[in-house]
VOROGU-94595 format. One record per atom (N, C-alpha, C, O): residue number from 1; residue in three letters; atom name; y, z, x. Coordinates in Angstrom, 2 decimals. Atoms other than C-alpha are relative to their C-alpha. Example, Ala and Ser with C-alpha at 12.3 -4.5 7.8 and 13.67 -1.06 7.14 Angstrom:
{node 1 'ALA' 'N' {-1.19 0.00 0.89}}
{node 1 'ALA' 'CA' {-4.50 7.80 12.30}}
{node 1 'ALA' 'C' {1.20 0.00 0.90}}
{node 1 'ALA' 'O' {1.18 0.66 1.94}}
{node 2 'SER' 'N' {-1.19 -0.06 -0.82}}
{node 2 'SER' 'CA' {-1.06 7.14 13.67}}
{node 2 'SER' 'C' {1.09 0.73 -0.77}}
{node 2 'SER' 'O' {2.20 0.90 -0.26}}
***
This chain:
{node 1 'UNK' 'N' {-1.18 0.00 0.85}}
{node 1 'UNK' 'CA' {0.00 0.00 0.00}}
{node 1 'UNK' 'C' {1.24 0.00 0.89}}
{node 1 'UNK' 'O' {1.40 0.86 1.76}}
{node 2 'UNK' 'N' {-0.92 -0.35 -0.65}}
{node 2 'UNK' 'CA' {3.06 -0.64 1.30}}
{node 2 'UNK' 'C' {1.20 0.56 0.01}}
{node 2 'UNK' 'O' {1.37 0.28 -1.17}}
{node 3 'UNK' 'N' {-1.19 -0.49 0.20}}
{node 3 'UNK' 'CA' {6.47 0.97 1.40}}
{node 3 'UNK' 'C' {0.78 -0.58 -0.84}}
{node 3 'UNK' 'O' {0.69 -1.80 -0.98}}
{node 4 'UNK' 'N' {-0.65 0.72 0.93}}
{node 4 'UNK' 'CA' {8.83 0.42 -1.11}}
{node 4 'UNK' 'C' {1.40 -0.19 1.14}}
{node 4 'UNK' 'O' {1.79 0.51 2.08}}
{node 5 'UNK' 'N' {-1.44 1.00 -0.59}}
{node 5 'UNK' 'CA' {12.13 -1.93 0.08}}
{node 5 'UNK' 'C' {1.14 0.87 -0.29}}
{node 5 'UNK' 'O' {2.05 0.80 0.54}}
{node 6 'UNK' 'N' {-1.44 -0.87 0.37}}
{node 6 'UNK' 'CA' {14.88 0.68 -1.63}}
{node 6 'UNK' 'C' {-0.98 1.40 -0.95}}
{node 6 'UNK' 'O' {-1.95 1.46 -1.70}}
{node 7 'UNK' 'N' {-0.10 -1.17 0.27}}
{node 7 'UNK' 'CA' {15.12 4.29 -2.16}}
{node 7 'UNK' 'C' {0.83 0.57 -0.58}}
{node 7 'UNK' 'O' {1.83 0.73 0.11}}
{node 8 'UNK' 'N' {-0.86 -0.77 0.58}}
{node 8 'UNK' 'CA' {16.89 6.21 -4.77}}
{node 8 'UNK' 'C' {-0.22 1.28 -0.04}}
{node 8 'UNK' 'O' {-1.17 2.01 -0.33}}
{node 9 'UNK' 'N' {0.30 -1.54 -0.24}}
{node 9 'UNK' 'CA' {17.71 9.19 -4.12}}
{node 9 'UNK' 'C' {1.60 0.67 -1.03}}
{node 9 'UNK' 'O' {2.73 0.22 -1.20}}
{node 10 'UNK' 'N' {-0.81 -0.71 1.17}}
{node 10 'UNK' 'CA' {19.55 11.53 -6.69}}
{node 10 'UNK' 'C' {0.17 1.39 -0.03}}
{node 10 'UNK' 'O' {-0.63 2.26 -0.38}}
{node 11 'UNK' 'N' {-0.02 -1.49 -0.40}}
{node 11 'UNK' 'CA' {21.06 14.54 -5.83}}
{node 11 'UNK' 'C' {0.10 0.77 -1.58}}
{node 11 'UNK' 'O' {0.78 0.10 -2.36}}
{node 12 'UNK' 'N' {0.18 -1.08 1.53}}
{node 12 'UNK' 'CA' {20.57 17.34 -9.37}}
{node 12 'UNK' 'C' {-0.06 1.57 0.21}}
{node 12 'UNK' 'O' {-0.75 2.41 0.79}}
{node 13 'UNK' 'N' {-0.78 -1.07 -0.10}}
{node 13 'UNK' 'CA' {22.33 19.88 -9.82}}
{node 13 'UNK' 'C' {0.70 0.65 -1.36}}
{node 13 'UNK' 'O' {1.83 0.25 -1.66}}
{node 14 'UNK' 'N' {-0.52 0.16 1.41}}
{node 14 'UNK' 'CA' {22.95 21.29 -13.37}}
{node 14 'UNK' 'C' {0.17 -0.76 -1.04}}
{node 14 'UNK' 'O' {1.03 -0.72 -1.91}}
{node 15 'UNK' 'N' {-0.52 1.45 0.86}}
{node 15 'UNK' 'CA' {22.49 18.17 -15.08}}
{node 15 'UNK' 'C' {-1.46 0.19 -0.82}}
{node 15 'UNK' 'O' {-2.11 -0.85 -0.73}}
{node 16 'UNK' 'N' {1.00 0.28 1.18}}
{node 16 'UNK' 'CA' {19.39 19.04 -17.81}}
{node 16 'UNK' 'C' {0.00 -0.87 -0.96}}
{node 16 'UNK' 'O' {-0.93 -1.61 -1.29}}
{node 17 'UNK' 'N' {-0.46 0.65 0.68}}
{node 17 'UNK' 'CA' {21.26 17.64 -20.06}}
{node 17 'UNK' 'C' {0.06 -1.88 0.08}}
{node 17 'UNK' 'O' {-0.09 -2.77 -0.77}}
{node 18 'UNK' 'N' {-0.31 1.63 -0.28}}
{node 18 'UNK' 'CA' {21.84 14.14 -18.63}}
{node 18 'UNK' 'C' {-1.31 -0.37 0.95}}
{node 18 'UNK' 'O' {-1.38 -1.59 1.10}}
{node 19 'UNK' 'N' {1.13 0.49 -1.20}}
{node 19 'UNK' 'CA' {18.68 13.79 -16.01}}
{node 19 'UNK' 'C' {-1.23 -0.49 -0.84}}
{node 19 'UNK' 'O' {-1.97 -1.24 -0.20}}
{node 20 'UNK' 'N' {1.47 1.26 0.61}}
{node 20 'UNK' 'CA' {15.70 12.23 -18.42}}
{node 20 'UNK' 'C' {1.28 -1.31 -0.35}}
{node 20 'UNK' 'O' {1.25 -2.39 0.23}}
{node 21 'UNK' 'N' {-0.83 2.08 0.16}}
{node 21 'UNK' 'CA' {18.51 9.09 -19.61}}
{node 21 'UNK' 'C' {0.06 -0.03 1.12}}
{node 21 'UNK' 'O' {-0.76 -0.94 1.21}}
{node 22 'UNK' 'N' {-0.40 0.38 -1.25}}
{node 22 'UNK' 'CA' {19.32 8.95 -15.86}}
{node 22 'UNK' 'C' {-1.12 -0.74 0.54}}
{node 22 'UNK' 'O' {-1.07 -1.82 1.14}}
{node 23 'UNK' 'N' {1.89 0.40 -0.63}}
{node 23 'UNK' 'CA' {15.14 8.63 -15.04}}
{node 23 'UNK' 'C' {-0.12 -1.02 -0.76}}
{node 23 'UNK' 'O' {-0.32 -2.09 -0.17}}
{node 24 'UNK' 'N' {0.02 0.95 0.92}}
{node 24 'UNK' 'CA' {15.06 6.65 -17.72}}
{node 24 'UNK' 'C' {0.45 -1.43 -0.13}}
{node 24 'UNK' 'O' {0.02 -2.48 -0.60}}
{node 25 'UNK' 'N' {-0.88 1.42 -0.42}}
{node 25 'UNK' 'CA' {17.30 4.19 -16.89}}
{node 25 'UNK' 'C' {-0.21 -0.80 1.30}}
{node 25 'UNK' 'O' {0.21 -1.92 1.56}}
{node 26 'UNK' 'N' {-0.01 0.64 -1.46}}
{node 26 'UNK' 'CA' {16.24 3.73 -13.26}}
{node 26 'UNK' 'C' {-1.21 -0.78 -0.19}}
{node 26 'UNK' 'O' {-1.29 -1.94 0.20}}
{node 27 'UNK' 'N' {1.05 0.40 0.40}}
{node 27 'UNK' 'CA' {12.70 3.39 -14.66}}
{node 27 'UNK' 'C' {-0.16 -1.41 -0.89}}
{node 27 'UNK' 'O' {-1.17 -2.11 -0.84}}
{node 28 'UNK' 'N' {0.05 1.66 0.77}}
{node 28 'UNK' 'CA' {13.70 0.03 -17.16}}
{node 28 'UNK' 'C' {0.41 -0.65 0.80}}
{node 28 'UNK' 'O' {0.85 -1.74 0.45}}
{node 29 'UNK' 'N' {-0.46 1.48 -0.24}}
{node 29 'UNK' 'CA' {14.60 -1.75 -14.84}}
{node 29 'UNK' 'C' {-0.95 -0.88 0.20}}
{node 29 'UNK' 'O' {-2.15 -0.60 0.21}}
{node 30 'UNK' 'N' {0.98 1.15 -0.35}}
{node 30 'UNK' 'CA' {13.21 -5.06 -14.08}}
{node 30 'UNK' 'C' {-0.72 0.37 1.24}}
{node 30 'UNK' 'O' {-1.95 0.48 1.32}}
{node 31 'UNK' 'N' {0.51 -0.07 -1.28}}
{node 31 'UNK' 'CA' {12.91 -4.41 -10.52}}
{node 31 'UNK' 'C' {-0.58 0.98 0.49}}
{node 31 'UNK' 'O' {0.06 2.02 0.33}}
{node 32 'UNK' 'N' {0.98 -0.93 0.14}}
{node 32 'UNK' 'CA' {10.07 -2.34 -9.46}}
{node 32 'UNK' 'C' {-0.38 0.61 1.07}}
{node 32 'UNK' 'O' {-1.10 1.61 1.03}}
{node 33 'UNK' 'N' {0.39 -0.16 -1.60}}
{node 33 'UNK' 'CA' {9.75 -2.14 -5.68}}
{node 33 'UNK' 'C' {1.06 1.00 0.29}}
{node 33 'UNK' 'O' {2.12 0.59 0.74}}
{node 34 'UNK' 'N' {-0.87 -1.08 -0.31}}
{node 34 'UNK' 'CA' {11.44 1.75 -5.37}}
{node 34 'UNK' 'C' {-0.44 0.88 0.06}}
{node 34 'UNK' 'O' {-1.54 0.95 -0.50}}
{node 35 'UNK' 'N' {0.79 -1.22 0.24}}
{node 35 'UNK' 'CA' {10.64 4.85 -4.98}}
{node 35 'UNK' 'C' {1.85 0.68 -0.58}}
{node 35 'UNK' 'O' {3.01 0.45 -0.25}}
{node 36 'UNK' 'N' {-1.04 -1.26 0.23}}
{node 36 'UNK' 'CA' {12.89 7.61 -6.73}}
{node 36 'UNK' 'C' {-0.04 0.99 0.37}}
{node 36 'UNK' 'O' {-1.09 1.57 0.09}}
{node 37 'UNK' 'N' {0.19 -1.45 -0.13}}
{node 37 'UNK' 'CA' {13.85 11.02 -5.27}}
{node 37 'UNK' 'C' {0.80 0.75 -0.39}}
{node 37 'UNK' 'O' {1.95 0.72 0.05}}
{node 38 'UNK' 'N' {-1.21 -0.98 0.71}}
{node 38 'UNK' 'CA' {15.51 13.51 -7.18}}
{node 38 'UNK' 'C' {0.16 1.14 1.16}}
{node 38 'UNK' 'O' {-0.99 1.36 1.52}}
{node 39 'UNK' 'N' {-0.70 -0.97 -0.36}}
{node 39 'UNK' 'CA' {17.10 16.32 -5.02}}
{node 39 'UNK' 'C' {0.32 0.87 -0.49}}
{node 39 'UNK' 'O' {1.47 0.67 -0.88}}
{node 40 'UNK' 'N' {-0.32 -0.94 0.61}}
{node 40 'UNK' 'CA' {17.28 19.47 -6.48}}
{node 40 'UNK' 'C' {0.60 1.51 0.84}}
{node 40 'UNK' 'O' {-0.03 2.42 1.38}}
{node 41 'UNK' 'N' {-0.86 -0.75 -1.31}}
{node 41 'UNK' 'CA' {20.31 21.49 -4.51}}
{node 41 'UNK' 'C' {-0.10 1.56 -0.62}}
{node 41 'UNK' 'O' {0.80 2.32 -0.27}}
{node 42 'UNK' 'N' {-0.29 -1.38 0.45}}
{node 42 'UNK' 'CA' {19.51 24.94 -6.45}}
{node 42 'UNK' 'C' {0.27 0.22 -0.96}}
{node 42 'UNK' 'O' {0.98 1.19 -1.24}}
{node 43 'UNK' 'N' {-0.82 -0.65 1.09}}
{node 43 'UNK' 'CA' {19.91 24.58 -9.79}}
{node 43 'UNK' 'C' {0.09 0.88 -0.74}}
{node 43 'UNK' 'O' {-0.99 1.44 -0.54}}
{node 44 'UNK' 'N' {0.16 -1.20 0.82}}
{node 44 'UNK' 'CA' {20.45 27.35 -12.25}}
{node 44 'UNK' 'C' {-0.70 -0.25 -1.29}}
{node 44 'UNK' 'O' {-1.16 0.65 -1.99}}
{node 45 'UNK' 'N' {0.53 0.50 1.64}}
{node 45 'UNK' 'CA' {19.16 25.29 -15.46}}
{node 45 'UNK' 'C' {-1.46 -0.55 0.14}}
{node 45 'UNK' 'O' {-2.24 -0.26 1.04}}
{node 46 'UNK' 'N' {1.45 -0.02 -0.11}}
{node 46 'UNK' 'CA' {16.02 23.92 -16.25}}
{node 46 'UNK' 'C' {0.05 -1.67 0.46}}
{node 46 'UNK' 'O' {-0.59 -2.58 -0.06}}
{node 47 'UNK' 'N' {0.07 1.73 -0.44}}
{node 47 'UNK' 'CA' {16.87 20.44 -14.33}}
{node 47 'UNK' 'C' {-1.12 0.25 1.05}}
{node 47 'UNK' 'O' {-1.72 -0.80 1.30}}
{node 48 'UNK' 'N' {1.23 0.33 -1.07}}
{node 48 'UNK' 'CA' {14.12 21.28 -11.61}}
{node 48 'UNK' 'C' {-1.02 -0.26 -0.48}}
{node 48 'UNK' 'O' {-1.71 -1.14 0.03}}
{node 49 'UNK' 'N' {1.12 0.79 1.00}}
{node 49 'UNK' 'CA' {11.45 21.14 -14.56}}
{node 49 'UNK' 'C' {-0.43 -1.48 -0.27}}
{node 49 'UNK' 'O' {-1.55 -1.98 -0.22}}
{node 50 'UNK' 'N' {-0.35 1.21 0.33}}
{node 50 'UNK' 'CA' {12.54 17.89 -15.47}}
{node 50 'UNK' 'C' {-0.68 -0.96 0.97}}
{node 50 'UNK' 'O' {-0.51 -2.17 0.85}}
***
């Protein structure tokens, strides 16, 4: 398997509220060759669940 060509990386930080449309959106796209990494700097809410 090989490496994916682009990396998203997404720093989260209090954002429960807005972080599944965010996944959500990176996930329709057409283009498929990515990896996603969310970053989770400490949050206080339940965005590290997510």
């Amino acid at each position: 398997m090989e490496k994916p060509i682009i990396s998203i990386i997404i720093p989260v930080y209090n954002v429960q509220n807005y972080l599944p449309r965010c996944v959500d959106s990176i996930l329709a796209q057409s283009f498929k060759d990515f990896e996603l990494i969310l970053v989770d700097d400490g949050s206080t809410d339940a965005s590290r669940f997510i």
